[in-house]
C-alpha positions as CSV (number, residue, x, y, z in Angstrom):
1,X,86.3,162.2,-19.8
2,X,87.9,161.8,-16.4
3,X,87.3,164.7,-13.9
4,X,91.3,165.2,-12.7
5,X,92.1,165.6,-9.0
6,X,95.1,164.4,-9.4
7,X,97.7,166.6,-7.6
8,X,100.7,167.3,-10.2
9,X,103.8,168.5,-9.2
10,X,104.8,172.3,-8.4
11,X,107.0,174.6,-9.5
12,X,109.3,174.5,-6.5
13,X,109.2,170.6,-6.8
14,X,110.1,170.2,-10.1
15,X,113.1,172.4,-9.6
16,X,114.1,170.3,-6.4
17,X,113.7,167.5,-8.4
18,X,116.1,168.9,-11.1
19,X,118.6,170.0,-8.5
20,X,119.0,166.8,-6.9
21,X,120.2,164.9,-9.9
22,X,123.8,167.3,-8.7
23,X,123.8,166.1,-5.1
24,X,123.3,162.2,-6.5
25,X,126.6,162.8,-8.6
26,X,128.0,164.6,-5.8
27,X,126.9,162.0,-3.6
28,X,128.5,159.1,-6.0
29,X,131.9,160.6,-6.4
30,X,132.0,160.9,-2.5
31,X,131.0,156.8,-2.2
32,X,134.1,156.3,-5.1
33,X,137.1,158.9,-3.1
34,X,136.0,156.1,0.2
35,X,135.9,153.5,-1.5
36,X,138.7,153.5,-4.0
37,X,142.0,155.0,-2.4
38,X,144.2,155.0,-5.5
39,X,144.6,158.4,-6.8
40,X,144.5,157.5,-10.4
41,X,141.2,156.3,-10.2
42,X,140.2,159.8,-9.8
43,X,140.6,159.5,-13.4
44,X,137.8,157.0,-13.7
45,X,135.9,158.9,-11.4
46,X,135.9,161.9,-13.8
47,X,134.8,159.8,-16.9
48,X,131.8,158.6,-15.1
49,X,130.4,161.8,-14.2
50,X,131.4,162.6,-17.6
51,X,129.3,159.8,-19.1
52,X,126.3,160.4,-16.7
53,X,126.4,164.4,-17.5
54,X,126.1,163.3,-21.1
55,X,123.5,160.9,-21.0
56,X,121.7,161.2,-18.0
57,X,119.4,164.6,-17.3
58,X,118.7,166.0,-21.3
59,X,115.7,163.9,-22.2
60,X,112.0,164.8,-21.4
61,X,112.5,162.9,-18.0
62,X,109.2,161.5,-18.5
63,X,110.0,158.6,-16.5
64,X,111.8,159.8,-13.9
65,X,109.3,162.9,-13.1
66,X,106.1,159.9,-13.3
67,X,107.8,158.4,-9.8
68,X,107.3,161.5,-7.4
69,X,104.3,162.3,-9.3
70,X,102.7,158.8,-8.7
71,X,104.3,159.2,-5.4
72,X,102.6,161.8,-4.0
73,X,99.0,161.1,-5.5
74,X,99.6,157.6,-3.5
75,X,100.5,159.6,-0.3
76,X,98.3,162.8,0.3
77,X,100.8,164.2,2.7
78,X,104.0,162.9,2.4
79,X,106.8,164.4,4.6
80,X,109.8,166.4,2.7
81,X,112.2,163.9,3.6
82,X,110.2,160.9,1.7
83,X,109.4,163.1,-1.5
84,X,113.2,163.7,-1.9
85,X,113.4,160.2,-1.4
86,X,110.9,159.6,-4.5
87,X,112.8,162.4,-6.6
88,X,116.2,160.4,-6.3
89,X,114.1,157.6,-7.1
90,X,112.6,159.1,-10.1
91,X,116.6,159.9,-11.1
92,X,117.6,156.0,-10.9
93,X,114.7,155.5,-13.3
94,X,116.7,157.7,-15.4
95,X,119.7,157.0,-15.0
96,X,119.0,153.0,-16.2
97,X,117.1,155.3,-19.0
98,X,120.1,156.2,-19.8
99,X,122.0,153.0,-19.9
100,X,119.5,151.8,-22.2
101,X,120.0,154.9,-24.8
102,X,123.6,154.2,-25.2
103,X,123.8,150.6,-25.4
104,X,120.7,151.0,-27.9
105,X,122.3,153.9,-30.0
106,X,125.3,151.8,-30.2
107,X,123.4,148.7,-31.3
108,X,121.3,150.4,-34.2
109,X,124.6,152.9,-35.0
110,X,122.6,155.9,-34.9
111,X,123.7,159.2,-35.3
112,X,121.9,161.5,-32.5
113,X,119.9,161.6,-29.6
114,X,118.4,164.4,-27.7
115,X,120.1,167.0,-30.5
116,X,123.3,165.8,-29.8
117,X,125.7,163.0,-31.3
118,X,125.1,159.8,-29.4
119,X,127.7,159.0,-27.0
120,X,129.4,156.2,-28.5
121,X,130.2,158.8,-31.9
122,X,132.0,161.3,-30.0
123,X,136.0,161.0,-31.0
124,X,137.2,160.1,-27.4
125,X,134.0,157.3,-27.0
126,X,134.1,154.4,-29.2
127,X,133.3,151.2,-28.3
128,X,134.1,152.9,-24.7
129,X,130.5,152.9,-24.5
130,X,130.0,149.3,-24.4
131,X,131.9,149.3,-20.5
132,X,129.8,152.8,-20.0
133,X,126.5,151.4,-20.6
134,X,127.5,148.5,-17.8
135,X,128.8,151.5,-15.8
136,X,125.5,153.6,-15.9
137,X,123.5,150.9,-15.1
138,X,125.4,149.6,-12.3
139,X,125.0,153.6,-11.1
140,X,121.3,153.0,-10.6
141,X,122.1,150.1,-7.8
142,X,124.9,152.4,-6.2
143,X,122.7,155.1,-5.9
144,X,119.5,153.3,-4.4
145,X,122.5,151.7,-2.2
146,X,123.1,155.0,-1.0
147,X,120.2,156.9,-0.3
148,X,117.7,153.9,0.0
149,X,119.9,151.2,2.0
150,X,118.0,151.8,5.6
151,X,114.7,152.2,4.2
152,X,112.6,148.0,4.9
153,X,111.5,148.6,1.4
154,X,115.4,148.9,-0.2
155,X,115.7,145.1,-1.2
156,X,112.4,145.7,-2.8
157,X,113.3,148.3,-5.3
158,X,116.3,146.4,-5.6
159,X,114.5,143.4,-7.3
160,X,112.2,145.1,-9.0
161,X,114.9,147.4,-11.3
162,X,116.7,143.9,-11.2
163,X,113.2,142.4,-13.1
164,X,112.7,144.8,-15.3
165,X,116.0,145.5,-16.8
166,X,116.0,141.5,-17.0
167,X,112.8,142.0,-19.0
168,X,114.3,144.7,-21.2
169,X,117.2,143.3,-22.1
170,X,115.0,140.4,-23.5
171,X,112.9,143.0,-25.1
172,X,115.5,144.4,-26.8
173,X,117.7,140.8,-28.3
174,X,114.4,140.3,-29.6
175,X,114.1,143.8,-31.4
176,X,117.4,143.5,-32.4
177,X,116.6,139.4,-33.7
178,X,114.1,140.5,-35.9
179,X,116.3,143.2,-37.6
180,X,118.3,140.2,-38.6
181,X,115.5,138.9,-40.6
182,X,114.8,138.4,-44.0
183,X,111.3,137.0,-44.2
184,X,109.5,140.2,-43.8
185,X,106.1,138.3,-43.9
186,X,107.0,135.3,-40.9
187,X,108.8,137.9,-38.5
188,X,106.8,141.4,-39.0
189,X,103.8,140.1,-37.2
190,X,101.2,141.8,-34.7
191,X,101.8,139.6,-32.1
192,X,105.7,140.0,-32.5
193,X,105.6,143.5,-32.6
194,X,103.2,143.3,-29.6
195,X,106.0,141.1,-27.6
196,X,108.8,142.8,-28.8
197,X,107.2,146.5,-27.5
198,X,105.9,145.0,-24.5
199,X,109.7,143.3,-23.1
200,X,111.7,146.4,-24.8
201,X,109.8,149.2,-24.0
202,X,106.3,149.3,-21.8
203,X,107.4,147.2,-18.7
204,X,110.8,149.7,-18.0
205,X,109.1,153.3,-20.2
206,X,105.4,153.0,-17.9
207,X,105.3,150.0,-15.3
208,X,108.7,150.6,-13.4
209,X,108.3,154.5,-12.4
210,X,104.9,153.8,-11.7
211,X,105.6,150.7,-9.4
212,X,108.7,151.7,-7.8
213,X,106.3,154.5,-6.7
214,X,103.8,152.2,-5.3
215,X,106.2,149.7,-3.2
216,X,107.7,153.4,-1.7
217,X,104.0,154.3,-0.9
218,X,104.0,150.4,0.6
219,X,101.1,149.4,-1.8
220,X,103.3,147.0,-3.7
221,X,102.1,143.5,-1.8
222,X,98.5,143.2,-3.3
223,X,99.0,141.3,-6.3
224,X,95.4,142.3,-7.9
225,X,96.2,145.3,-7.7
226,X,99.4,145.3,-8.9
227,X,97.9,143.2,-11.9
228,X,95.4,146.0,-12.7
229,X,98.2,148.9,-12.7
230,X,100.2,146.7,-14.6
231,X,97.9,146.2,-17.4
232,X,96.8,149.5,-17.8
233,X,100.6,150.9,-17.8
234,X,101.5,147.8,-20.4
235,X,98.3,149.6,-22.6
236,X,100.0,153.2,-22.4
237,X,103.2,152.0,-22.7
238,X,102.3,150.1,-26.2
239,X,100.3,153.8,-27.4
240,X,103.8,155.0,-26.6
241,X,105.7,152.9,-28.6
242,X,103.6,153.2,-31.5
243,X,103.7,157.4,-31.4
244,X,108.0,156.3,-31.4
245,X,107.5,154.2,-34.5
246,X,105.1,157.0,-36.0
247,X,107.5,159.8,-35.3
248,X,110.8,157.7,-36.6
249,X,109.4,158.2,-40.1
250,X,106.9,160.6,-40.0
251,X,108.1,163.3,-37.1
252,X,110.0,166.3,-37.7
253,X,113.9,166.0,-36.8
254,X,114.4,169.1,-35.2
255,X,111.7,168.7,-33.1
256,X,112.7,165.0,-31.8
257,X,116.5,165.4,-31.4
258,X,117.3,162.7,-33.2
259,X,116.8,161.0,-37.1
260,X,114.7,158.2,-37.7
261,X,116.4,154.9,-38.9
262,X,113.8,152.4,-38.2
263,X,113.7,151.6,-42.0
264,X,117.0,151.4,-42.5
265,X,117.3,148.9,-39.6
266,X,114.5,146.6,-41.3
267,X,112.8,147.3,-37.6
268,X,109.8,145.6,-37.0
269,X,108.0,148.5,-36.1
270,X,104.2,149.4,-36.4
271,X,103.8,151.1,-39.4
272,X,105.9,148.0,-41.4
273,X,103.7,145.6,-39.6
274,X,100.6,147.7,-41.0
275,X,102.3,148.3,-44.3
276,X,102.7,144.4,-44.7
277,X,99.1,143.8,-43.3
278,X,97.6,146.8,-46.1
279,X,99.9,145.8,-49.2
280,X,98.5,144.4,-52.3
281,X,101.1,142.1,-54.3
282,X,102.9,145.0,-56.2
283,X,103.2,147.0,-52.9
284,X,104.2,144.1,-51.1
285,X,106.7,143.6,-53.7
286,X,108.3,146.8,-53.3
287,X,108.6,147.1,-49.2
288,X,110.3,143.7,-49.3
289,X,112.4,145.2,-52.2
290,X,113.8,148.4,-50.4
291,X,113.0,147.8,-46.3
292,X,116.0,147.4,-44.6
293,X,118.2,149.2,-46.8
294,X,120.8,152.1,-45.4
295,X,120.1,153.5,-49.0
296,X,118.6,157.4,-48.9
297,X,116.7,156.2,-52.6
298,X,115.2,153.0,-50.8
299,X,113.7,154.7,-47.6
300,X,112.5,157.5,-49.6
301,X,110.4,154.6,-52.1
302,X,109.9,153.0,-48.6
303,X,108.4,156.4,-46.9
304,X,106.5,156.8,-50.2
305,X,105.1,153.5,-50.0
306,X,103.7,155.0,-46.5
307,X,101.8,157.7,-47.7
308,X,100.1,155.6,-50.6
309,X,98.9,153.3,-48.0
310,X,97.7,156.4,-46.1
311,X,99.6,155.5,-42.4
312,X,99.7,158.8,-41.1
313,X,95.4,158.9,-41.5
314,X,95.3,154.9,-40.0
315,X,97.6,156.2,-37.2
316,X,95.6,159.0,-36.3
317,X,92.7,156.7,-35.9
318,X,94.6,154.1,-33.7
319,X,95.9,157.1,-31.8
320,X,92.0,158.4,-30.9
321,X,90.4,154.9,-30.4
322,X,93.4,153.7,-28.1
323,X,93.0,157.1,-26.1
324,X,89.4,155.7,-25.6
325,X,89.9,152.5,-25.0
326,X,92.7,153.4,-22.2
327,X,90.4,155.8,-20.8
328,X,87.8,153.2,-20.3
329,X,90.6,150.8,-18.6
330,X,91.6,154.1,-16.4
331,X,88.1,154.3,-14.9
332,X,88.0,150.8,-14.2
333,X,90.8,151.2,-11.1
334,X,90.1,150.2,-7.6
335,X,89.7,153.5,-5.3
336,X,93.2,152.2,-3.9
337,X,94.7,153.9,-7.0
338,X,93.8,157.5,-8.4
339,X,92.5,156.6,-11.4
340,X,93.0,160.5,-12.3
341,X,97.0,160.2,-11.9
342,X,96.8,158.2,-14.9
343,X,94.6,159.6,-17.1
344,X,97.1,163.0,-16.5
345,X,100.0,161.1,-17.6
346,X,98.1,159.7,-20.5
347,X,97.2,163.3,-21.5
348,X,101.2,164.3,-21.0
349,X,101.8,161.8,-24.1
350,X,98.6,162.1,-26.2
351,X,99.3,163.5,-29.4
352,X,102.9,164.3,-28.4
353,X,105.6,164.8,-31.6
354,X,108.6,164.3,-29.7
């Protein structure tokens, strides 16, 4: 076990952090009256702080909350100017969250997110949301235009949300390519399902908040070091995605906020890729027979099929040995980097069920 001295956040902190997301809408709307005369597109104006309201500040804010946090571990005394600077820059991390949770809501059609219906089912939404989703992310440029613009580290952060969300995107046609696929034994491989978490999910979920962070601290030149966080961040960000792909069929709805549909998607997710690996000829028979079927009878034979092969029992034991392994990784860090800050973000997701 690592000894923590890793400094988390206060109270007073985490409720500046939450009141600033106000005065970056504020501070939006203001840039939009300047810069766009025309009365009606006040109108416009009002839809996108609709849109951001909506989709922006519910979630756990696990991302956005891991920038100051990294932040100030990197910086033992940073001024109150520079950790408000790292708060808005938590909040772009989730704003692009956000554009990522409607365009991916509307691609797999699901029904809610964060206890509510996603954005594109609400009656006055649509396919609206396909021009939101451009909107949002666009929001995440405007607002490191206007907070971080005369900072020498701006084109920087520019860049790097430019990278990953080039990465994710990839990520994501891929996740979305292999729901389009038939051959359950070609395409629901390790080393896809690997790729496809890695692209989608770990580089923008666990390397971005955590990098961003470092290049405010300026410790994002050294390339071996930006090699080692970058591995270790790629390891938690894969535990994470598998604890997604356990909860879609295995967590309780309520708790989550939103119903699984992996199954019904034919997503190549971790507990198909272990059904296939598990299956004898008759079980195999039957996943290919009923995976990827929006039919309630065929998930439930599907989510049967899961509990004969015993997943929830050879998840709980990936769960403990990758909590190991990523503690071992953790203590391998340079001194440059407080090994401690991640080992307390690993503990914020260990065992989580939502």
């Amino acid at each position: 076990m690592i000894k923590s001295t890793a400094v988390p956040l206060t109270k007073d902190e985490l409720e500046e952090f939450e009141s600033i997301y106000a005065e970056i809408v504020e501070a939006v709307v203001k840039s939009n009256a300047s810069n766009m005369e025309e009365e009606e597109m006040e109108l416009v104006t009002e839809w996108m702080v609709k849109a951001m309201d909506y989709n922006i500040p519910k979630g756990k804010k696990l991302r956005g909350l891991m920038v100051p946090n990294t932040y100030r571990n990197l910086i033992k005394n940073p001024t109150k100017k520079n950790m408000k600077l790292a708060f808005v820059l938590g909040w772009c991390v989730e704003i692009l969250q956000g554009a990522s949770l409607v365009a991916d809501d509307l691609v797999d059609q699901s029904e809610t997110r964060r206890g509510q219906p996603c954005w594109y089912k609400l009656e006055d939404v649509g396919l609206m949301a396909v021009n939101d989703t451009f909107m949002i992310e666009n929001l995440t440029y405007k607002v490191l235009k206007l907070f971080f613009e005369s900072e020498p580290y701006y084109m920087d952060l520019v860049e790097t949300f430019r990278e990953i969300t080039f990465k994710t995107v990839f990520g994501q046609c891929m996740d979305c390519l292999m729901g389009k696929c038939n051959d359950i034994l070609g395409c629901f491989t390790m080393e896809r399902y690997a790729a496809i978490v890695k692209y989608k999910t770990s580089y923008y979920t666990m390397y971005l908040p955590v990098l961003v962070a470092m290049i405010m601290a300026g410790k994002g030149s050294d390339k071996e070091l930006l090699q080692t966080v970058e591995e270790i961040m790629l390891g938690i960000g894969y535990y994470f995605q598998v604890q997604d792909d356990f909860l879609d069929c295995f967590g309780n709805e309520a708790v989550m906020g939103k119903i699984g549909t992996d199954i019904q998607e034919n997503k190549c997710s971790w507990l198909v890729v272990q059904a296939v690996q598990k299956c004898n000829d008759r079980e195999l028979k039957c996943l290919l027979d009923n995976y990827g079927w929006n039919d309630t009878k065929k998930v439930e034979v599907v989510k049967r099929l899961y509990k004969d092969l015993e997943l929830e029992s050879v998840f709980e034991e990936y769960e403990k040995n990758a909590y190991i392994e990523l503690v071992e990784k953790i203590k391998q860090l340079p001194l440059e980097i407080p090994g401690e800050l991640f080992h307390m973000l690993l503990l914020t997701i260990y065992k989580r069920r939502k």
